[in-house]
C-alpha positions in Angstrom: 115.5 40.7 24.1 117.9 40.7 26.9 119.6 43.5 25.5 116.2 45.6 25.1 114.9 45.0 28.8 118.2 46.5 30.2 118.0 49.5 27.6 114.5 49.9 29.6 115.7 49.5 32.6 118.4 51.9 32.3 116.3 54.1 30.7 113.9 54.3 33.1 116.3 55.1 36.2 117.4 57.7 34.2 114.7 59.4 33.4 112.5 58.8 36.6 114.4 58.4 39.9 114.2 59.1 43.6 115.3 62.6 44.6 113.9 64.0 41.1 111.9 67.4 41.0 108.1 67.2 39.7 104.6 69.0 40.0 101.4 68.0 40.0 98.8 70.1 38.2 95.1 70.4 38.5 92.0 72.4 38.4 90.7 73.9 41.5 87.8 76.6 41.4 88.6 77.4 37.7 92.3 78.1 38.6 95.4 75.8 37.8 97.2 74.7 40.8 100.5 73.3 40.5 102.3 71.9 43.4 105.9 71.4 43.5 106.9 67.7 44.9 109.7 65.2 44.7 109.8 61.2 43.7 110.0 58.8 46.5 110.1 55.7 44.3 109.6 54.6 41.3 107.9 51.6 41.0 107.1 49.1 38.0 103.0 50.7 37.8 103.7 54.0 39.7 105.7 57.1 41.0 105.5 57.0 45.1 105.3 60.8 46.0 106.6 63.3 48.3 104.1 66.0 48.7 105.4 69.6 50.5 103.9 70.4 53.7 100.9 72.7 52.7 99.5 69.4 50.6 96.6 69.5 53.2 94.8 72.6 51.6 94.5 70.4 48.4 93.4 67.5 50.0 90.5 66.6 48.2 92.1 67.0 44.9 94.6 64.4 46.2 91.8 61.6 46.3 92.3 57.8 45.1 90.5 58.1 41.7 91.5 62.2 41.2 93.1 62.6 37.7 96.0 65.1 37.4 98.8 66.1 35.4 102.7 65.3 36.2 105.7 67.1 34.8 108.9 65.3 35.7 111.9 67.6 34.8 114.7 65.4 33.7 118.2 65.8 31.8 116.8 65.1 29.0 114.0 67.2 28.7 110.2 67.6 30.5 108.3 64.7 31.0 104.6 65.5 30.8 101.7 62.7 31.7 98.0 62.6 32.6 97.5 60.0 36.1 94.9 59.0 38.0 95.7 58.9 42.2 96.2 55.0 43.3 96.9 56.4 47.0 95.6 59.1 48.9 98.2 61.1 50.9 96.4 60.0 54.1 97.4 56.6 53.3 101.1 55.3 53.8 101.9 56.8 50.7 100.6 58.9 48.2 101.2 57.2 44.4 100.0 58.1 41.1 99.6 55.2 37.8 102.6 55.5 35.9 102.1 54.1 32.1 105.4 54.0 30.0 103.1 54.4 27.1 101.5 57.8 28.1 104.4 59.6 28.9 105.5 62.2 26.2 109.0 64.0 26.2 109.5 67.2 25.2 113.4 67.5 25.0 115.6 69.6 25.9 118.2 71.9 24.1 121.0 69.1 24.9 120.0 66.7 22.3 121.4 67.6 19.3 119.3 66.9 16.9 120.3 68.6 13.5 123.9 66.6 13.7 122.1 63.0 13.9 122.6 61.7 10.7 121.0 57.8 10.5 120.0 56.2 7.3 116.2 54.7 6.9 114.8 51.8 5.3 111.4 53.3 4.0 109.0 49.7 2.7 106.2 49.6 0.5 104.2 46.9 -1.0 106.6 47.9 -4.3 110.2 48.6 -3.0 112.4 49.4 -0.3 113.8 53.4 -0.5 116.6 54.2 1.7 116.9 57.8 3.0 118.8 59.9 5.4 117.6 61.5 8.7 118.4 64.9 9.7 116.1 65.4 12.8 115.0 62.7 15.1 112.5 63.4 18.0 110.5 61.2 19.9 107.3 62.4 18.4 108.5 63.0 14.9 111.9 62.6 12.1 112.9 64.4 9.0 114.9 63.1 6.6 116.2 63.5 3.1 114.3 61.7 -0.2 115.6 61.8 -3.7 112.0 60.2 -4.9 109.1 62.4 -4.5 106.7 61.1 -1.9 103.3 61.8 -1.1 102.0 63.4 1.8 99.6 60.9 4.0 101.2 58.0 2.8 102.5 55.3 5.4 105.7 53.7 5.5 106.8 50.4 7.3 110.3 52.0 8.8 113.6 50.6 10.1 115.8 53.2 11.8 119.8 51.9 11.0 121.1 53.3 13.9 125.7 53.7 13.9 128.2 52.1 16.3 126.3 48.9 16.8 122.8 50.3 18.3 120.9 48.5 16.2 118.1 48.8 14.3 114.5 50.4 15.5 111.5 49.6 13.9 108.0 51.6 13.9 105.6 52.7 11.1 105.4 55.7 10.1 102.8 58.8 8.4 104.3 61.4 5.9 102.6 64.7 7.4 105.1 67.3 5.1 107.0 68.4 2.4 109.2 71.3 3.0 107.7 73.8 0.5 111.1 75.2 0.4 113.8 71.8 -0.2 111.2 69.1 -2.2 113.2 66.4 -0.6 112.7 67.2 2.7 110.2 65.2 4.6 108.5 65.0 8.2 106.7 62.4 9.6 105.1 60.9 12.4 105.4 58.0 14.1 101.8 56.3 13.7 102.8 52.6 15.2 105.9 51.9 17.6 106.5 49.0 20.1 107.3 49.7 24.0 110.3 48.2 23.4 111.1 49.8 19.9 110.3 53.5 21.9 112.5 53.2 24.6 115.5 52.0 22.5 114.9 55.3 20.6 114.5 57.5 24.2 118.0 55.4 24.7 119.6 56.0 21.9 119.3 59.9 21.9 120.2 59.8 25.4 123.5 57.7 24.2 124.0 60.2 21.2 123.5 63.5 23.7 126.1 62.0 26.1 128.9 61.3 22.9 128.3 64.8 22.0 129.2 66.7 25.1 
């Protein structure tokens, strides 16, 4: 457990940290407005905000209660949430709700996926089927089956990760079969801890870093 919470906190810091470029988009008249800010701080339930000096035309779409949508560019890809305002800029400070949970990564072209190689412990109520991966993101993975598998079906997943990393475990939804290779597979992720999710976000940040 020990292990895990520093993964997070590491994670985290790396991700989201002072200094970091990020907008804040949002509807105003019909029209998207993005404006282009910096993080403060990053706190354990929010991102403290600096907004540029022409925030004051957008003032009320900077209200406590306002919903919006952040893009935090970091080295590992685009971070993209939808926040609610927890402090107006006429305030101290102006913060939005930051929830771990929400966040979705789009990455970017440093993580090599196609060389990640793991092997998968696919369970059933009947057996256990170990596979290889070929393509790990966090919103899906591909990997190799030499039994045919049906499309829809759900598998209770372990992800054996090399060099000591240890093992991730999620559930997960078959969504295709290549119609090209039969024993190609994608799938979704349809359950995953916190802590399961960020020692994945780790792990391809560990395995982008190695491959430089």
């Amino acid at each position: 457990m020990f292990f895990n919470q520093v993964l997070f906190i590491i994670l985290s810091m790396d991700l989201l940290k002072s200094g970091q470029k990020l907008s804040l988009s949002f509807q105003k008249e019909g029209n998207l407005v993005e404006i282009t800010c910096v993080i403060a701080q990053v706190l354990e339930d929010r991102l403290v905000i600096e907004l540029p000096p022409y925030f004051m035309r957008y003032i009320k779409y900077l209200e406590v209660g306002k919903r919006l949508t952040v893009k935090v560019f970091s080295k590992l890809g685009t971070i993209d949430f939808n926040t609610v305002i927890i402090s107006s800029p006429l305030e101290d400070s102006f913060s939005v709700e930051l929830d771990y949970n929400a966040m979705k990564l789009t990455p970017g072209k440093d993580i090599p996926f196609i060389n990640a190689i793991e092997l998968m412990n696919l369970k059933s109520k009947d057996e256990t089927l170990t596979v290889k991966t070929f393509e790990i993101s966090t919103e899906y993975i591909k990997f190799y089956s030499d039994k045919v598998l049906t499309v829809g079906d759900t598998f209770d997943c372990e992800l054996l990760l090399p060099k000591d990393y240890g093992t991730i475990i999620f559930k997960i939804t078959l969504t295709e079969n290549d119609p090209v290779y039969d024993n190609e597979y994608t799938a979704v992720y349809s359950m995953m801890s916190e802590e399961n999710r960020q020692a994945l976000l780790y792990y391809m940040y560990l395995y982008s870093n190695n491959s430089d």
